[in-house]
Jmol script that loads the backbone (N, CA, C; Angstrom):
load data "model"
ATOM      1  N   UNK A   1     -12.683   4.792   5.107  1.00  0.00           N
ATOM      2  CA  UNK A   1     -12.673   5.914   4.209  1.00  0.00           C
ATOM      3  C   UNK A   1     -12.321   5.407   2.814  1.00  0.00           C
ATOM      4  N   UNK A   2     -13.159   5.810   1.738  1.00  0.00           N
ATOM      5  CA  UNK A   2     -12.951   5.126   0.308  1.00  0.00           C
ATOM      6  C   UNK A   2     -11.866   6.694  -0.322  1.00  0.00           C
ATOM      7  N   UNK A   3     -11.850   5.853  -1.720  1.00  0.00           N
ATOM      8  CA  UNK A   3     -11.046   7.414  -2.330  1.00  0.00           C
ATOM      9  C   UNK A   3     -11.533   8.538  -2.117  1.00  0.00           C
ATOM     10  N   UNK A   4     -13.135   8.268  -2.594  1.00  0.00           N
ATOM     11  CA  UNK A   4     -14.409  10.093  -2.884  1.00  0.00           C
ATOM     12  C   UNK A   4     -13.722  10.281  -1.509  1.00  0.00           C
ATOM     13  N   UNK A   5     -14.201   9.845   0.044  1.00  0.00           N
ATOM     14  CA  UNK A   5     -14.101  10.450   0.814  1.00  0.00           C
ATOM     15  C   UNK A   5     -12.767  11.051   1.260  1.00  0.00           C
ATOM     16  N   UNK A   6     -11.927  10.270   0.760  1.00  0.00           N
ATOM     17  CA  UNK A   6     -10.457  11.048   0.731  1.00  0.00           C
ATOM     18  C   UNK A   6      -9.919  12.170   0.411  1.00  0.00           C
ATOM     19  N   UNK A   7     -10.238  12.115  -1.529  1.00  0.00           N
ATOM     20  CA  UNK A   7     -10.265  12.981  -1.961  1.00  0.00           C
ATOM     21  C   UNK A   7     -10.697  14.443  -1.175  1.00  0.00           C
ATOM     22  N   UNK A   8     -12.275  13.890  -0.728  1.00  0.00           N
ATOM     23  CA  UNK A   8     -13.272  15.698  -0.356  1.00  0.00           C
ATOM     24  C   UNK A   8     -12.137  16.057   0.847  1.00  0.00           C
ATOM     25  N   UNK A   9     -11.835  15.185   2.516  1.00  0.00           N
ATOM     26  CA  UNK A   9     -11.453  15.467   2.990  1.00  0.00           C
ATOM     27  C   UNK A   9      -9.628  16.183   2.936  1.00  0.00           C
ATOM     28  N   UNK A  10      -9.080  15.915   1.487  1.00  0.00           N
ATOM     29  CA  UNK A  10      -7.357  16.419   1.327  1.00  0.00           C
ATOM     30  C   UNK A  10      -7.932  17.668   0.906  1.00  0.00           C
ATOM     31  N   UNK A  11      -8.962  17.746  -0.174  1.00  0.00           N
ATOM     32  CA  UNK A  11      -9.417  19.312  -0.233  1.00  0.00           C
ATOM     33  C   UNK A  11      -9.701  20.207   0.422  1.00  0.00           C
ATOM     34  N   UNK A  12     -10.828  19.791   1.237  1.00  0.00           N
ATOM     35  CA  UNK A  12     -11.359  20.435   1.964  1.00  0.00           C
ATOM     36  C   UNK A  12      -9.973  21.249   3.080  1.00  0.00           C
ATOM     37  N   UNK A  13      -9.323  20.065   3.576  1.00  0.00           N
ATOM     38  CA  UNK A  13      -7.942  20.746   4.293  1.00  0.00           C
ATOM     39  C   UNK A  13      -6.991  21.499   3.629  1.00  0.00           C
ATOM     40  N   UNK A  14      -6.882  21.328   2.522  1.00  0.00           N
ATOM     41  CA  UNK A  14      -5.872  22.286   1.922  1.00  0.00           C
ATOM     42  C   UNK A  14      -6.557  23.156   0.722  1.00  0.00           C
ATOM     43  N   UNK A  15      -7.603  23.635   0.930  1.00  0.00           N
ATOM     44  CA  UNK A  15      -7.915  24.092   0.154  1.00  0.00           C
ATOM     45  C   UNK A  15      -7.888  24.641  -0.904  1.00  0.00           C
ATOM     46  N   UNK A  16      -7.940  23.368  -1.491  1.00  0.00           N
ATOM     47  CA  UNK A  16      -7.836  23.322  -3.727  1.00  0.00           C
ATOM     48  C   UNK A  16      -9.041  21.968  -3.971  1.00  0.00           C
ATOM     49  N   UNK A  17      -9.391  22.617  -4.881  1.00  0.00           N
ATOM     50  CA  UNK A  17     -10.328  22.005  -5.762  1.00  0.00           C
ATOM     51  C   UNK A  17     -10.358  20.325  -5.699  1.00  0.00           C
ATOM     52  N   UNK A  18     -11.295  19.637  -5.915  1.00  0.00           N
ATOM     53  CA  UNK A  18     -11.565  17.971  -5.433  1.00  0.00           C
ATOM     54  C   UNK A  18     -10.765  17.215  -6.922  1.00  0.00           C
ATOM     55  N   UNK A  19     -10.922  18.293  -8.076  1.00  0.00           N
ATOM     56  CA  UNK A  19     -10.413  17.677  -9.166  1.00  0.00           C
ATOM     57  C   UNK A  19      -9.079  17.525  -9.036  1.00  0.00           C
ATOM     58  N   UNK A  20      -8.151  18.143  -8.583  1.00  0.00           N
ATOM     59  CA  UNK A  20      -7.164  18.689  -8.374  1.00  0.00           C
ATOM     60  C   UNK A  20      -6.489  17.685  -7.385  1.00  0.00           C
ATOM     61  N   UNK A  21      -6.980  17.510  -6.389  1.00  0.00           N
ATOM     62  CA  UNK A  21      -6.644  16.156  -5.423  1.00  0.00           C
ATOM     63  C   UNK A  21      -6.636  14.912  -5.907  1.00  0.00           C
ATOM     64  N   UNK A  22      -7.832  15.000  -6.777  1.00  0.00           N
ATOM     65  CA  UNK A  22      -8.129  13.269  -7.733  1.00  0.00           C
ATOM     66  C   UNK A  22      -7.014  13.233  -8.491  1.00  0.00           C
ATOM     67  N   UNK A  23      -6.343  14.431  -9.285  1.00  0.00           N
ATOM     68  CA  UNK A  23      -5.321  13.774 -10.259  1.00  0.00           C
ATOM     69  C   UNK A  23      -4.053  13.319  -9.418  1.00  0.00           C
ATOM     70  N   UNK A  24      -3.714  14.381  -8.349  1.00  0.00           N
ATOM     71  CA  UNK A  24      -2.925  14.041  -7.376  1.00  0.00           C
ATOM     72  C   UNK A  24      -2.284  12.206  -7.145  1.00  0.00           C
ATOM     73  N   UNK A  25      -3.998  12.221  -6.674  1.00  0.00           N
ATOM     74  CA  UNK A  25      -4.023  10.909  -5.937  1.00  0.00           C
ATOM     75  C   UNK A  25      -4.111   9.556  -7.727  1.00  0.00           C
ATOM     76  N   UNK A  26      -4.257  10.055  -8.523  1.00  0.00           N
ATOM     77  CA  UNK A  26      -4.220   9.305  -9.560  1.00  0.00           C
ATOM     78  C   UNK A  26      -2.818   9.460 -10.170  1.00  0.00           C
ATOM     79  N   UNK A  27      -1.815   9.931  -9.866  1.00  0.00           N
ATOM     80  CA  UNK A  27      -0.580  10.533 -10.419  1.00  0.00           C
ATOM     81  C   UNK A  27       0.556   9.841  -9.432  1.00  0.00           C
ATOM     82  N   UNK A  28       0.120   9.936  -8.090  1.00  0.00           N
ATOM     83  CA  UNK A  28       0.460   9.294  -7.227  1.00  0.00           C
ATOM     84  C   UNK A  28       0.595   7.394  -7.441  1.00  0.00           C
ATOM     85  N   UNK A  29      -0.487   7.246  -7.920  1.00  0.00           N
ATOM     86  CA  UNK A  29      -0.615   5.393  -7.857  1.00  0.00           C
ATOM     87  C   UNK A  29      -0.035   5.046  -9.044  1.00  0.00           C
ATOM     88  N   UNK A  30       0.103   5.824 -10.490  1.00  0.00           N
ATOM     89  CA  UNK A  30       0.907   5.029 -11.239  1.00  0.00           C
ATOM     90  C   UNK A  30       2.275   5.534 -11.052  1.00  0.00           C
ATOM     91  N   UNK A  31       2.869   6.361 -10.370  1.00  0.00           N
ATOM     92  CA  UNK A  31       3.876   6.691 -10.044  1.00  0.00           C
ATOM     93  C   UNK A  31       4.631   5.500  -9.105  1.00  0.00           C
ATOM     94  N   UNK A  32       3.254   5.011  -8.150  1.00  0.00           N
ATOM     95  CA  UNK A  32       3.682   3.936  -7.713  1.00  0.00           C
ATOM     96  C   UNK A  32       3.812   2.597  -8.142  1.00  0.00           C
ATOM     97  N   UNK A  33       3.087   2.335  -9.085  1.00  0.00           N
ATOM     98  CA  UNK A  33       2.913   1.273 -10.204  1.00  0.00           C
ATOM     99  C   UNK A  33       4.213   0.801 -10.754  1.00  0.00           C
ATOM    100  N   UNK A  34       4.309   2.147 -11.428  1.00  0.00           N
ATOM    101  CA  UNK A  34       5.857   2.128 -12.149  1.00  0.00           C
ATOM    102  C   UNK A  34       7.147   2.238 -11.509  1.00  0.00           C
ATOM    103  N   UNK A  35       6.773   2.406 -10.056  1.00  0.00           N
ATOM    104  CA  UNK A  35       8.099   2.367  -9.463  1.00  0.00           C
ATOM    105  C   UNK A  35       8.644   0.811  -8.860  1.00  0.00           C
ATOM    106  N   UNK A  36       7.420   0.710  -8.883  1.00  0.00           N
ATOM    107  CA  UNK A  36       7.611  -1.190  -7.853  1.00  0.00           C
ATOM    108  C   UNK A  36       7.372  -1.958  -9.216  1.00  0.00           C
ATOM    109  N   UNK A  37       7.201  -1.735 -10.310  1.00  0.00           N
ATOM    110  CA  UNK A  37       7.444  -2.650 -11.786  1.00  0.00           C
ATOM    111  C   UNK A  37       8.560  -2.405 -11.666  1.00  0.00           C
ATOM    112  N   UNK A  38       9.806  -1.528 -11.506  1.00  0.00           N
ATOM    113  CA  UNK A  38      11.063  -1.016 -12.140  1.00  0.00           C
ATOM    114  C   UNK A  38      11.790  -2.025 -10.958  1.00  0.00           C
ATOM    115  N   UNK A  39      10.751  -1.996  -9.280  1.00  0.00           N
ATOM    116  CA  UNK A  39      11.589  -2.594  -8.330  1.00  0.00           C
ATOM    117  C   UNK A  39      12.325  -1.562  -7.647  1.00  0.00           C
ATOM    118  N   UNK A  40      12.034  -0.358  -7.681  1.00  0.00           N
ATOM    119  CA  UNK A  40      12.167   0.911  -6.755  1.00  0.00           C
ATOM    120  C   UNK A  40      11.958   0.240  -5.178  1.00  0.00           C
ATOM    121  N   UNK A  41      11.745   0.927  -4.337  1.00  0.00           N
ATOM    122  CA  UNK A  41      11.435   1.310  -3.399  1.00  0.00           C
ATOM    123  C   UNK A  41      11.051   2.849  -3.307  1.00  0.00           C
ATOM    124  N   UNK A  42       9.613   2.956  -2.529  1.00  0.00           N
ATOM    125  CA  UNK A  42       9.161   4.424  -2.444  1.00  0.00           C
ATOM    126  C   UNK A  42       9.098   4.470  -1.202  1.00  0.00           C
ATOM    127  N   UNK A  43       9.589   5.506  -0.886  1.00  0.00           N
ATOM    128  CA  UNK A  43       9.272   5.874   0.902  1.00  0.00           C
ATOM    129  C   UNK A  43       8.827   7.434   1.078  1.00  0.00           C
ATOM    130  N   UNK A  44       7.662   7.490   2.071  1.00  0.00           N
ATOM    131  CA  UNK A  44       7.199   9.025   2.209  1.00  0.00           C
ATOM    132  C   UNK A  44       7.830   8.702   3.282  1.00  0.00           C
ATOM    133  N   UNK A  45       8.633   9.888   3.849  1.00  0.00           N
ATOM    134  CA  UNK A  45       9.499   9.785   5.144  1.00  0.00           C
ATOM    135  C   UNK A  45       8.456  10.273   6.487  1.00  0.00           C
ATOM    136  N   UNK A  46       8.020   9.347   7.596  1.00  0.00           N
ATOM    137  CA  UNK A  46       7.355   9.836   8.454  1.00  0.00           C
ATOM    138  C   UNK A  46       5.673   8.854   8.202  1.00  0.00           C
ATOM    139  N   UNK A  47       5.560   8.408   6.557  1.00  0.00           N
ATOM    140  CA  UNK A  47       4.268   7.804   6.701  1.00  0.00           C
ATOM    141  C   UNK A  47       4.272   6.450   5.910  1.00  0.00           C
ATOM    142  N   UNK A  48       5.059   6.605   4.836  1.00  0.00           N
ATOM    143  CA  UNK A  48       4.921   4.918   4.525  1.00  0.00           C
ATOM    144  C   UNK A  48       5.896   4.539   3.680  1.00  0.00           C
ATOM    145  N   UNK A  49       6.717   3.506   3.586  1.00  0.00           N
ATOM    146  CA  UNK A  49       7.135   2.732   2.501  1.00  0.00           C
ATOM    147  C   UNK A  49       6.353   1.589   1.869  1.00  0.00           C
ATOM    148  N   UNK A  50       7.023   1.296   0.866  1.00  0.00           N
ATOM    149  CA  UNK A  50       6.496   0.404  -0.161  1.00  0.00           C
ATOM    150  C   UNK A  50       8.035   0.082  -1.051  1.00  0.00           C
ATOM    151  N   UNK A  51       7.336  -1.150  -1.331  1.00  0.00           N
ATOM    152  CA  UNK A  51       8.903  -1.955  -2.105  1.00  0.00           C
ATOM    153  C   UNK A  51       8.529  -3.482  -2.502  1.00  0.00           C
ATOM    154  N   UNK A  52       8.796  -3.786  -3.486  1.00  0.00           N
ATOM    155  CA  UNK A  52       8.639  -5.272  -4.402  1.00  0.00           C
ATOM    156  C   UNK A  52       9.667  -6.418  -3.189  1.00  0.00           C
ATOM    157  N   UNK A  53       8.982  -7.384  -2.770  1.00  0.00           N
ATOM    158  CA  UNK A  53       9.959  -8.144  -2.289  1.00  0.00           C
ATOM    159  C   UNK A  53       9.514  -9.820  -3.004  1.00  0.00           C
ATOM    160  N   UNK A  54      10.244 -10.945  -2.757  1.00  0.00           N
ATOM    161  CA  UNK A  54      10.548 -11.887  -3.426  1.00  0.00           C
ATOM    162  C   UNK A  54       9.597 -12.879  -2.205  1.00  0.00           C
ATOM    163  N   UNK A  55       8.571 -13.905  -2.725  1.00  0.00           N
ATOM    164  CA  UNK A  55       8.146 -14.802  -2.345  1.00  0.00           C
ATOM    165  C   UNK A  55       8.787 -16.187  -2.514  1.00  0.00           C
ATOM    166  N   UNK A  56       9.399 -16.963  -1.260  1.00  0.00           N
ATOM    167  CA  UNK A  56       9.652 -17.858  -2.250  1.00  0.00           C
ATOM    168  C   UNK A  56       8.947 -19.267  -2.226  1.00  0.00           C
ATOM    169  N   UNK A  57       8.969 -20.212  -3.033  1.00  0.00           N
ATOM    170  CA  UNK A  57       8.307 -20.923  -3.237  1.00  0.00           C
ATOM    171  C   UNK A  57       7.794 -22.086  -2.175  1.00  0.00           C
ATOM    172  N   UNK A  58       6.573 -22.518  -1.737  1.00  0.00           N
ATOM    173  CA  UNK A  58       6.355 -23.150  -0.693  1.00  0.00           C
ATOM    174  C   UNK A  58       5.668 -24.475  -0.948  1.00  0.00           C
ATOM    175  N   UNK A  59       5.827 -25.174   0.129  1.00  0.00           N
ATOM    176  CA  UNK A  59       4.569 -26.569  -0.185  1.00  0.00           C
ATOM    177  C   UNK A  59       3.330 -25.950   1.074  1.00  0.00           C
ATOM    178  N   UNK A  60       2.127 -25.759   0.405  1.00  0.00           N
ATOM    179  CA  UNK A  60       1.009 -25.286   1.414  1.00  0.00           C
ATOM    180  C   UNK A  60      -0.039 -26.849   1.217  1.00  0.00           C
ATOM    181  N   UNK A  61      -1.273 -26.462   2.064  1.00  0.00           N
ATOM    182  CA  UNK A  61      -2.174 -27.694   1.792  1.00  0.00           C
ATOM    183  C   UNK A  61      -3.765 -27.214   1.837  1.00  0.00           C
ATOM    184  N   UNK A  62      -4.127 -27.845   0.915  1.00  0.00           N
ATOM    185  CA  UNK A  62      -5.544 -27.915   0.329  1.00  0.00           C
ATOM    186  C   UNK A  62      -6.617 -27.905   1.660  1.00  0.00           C
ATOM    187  N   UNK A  63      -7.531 -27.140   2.160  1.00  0.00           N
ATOM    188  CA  UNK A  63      -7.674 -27.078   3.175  1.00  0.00           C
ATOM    189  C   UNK A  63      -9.059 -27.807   3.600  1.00  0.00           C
ATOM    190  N   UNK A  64      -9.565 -28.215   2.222  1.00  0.00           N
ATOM    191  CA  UNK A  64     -10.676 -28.795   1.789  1.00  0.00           C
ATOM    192  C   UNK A  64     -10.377 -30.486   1.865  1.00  0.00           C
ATOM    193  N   UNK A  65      -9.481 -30.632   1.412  1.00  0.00           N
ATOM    194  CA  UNK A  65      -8.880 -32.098   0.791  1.00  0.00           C
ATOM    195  C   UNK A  65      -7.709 -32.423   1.862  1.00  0.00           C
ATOM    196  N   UNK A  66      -7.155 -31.584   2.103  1.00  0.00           N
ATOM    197  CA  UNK A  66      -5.984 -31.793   3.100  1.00  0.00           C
ATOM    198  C   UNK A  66      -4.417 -32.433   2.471  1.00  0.00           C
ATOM    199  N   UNK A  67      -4.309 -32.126   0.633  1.00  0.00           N
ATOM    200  CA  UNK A  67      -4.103 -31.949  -0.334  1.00  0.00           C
ATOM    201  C   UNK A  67      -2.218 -31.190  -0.039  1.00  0.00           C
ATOM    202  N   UNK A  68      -1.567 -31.718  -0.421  1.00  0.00           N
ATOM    203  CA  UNK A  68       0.079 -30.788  -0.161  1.00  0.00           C
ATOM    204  C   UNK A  68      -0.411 -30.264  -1.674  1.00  0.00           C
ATOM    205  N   UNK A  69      -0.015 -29.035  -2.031  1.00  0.00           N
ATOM    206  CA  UNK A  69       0.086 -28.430  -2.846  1.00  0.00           C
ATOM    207  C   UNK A  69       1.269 -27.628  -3.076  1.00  0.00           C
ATOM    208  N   UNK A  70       2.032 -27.387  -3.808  1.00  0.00           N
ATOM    209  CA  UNK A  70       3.142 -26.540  -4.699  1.00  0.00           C
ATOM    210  C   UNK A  70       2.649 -25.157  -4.746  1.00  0.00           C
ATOM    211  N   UNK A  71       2.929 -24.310  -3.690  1.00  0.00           N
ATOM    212  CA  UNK A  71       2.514 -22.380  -4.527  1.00  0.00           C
ATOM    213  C   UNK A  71       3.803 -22.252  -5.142  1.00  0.00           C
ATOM    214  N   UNK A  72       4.085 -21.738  -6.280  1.00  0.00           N
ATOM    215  CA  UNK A  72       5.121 -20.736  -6.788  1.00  0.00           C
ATOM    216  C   UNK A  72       5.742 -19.994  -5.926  1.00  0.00           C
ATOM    217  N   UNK A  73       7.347 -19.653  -6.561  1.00  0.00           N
ATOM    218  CA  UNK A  73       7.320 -18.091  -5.936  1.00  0.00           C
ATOM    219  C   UNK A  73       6.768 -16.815  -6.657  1.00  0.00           C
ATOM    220  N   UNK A  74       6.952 -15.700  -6.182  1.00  0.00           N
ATOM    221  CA  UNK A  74       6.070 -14.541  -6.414  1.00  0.00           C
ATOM    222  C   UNK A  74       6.481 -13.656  -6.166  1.00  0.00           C
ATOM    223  N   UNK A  75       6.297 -12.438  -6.753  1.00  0.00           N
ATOM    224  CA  UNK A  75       6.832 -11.039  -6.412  1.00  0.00           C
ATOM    225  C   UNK A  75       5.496 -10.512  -5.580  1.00  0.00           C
ATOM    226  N   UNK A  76       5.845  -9.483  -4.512  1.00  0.00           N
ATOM    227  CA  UNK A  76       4.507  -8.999  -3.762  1.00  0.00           C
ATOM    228  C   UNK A  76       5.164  -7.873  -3.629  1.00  0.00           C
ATOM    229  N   UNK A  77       4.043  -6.980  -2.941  1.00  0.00           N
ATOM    230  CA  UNK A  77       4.287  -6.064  -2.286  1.00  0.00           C
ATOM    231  C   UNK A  77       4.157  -5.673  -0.704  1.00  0.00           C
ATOM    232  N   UNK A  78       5.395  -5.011  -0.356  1.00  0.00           N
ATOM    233  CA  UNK A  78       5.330  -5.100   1.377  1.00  0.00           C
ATOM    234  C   UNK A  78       5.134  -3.364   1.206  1.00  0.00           C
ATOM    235  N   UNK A  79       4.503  -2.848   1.954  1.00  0.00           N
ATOM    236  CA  UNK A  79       4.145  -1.912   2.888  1.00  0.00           C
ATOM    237  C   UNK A  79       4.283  -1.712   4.412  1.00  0.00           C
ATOM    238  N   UNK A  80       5.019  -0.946   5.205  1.00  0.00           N
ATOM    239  CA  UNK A  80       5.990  -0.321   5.585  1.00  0.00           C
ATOM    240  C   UNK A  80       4.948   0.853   6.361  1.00  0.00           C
ATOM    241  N   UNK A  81       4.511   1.357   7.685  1.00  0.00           N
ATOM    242  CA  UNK A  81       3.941   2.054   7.870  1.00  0.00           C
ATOM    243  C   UNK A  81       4.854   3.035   8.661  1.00  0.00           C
ATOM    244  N   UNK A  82       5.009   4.242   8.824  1.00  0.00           N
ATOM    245  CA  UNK A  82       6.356   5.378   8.473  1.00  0.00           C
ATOM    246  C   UNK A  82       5.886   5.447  10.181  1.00  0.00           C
ATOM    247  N   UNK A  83       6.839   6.544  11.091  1.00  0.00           N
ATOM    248  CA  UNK A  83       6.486   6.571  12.378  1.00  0.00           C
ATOM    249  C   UNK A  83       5.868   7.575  12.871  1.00  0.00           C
ATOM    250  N   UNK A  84       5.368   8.061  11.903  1.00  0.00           N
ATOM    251  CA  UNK A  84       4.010   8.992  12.266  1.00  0.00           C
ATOM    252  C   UNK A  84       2.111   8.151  12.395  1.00  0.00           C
ATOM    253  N   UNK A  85       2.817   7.539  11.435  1.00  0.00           N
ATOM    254  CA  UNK A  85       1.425   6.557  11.166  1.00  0.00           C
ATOM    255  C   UNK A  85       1.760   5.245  12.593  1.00  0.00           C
ATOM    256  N   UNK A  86       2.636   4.725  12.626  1.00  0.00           N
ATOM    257  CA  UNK A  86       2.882   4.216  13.736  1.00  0.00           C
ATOM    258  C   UNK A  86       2.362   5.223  15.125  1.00  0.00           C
ATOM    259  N   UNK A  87       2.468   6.205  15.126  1.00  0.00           N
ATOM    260  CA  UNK A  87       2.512   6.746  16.696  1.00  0.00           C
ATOM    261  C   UNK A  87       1.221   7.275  16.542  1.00  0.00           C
ATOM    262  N   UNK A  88       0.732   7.625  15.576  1.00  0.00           N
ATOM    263  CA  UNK A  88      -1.351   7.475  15.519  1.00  0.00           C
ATOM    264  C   UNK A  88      -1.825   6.590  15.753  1.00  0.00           C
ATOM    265  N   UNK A  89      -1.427   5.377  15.903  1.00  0.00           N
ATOM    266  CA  UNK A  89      -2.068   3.732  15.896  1.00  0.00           C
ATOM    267  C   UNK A  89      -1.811   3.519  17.355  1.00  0.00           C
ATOM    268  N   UNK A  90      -0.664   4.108  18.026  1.00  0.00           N
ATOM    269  CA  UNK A  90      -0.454   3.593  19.105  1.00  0.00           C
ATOM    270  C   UNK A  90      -1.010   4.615  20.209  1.00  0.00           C
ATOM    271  N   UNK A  91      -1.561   6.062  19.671  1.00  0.00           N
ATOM    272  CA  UNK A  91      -2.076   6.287  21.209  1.00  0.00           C
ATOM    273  C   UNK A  91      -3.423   6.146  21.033  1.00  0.00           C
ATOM    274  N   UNK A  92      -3.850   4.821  19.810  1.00  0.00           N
ATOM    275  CA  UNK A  92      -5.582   4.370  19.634  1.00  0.00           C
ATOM    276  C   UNK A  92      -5.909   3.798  20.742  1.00  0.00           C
ATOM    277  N   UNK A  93      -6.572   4.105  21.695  1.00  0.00           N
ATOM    278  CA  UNK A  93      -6.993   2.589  22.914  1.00  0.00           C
ATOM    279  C   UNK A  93      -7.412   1.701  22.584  1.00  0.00           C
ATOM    280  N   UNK A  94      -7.350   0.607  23.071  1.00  0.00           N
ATOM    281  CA  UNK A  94      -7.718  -1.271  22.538  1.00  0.00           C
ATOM    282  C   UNK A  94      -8.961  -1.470  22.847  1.00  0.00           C
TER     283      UNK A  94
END
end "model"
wireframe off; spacefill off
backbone 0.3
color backbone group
């Protein structure tokens, strides 16, 4: 499912307008932007967290060359799937 189809389907269920969902969902991501720049943690309770965590620096290898290489460390982002979204995944059959 891409955004468009997101979008139609949050409308369509709650019925309000597709524009109306788009700003939502656009209000939503720099909300999240700016919260994991600041180093927040965001949590929807039941579906997901999100939070800046610390990479730290490694020796990896060139996979071409077989090469030791130096990565940096790094700030990333971890995502956190809440236990609603967990207990949809788990009565998926394999």
């Amino acid at each position: 499912m891409n955004k468009a189809e997101l979008v139609s389907a949050i409308a369509k269920r709650a019925d309000v307008p597709s524009s109306t969902v788009d700003a939502v969902l656009s209000g939503l991501q720099e909300e999240l932007v700016e919260a994991i720049t600041r180093g927040e943690k965001v949590a929807v309770s039941g579906l997901i967290t999100v939070e800046r965590t610390q990479r730290s620096a490694r020796t990896g290898r060139n996979p071409q060359t077989g090469e030791s290489i130096e990565i940096p460390a790094a700030n990333t982002v971890k995502v956190t799937a809440g236990s609603n979204l967990k207990k949809a995944a788990s009565n998926v059959p394999v």
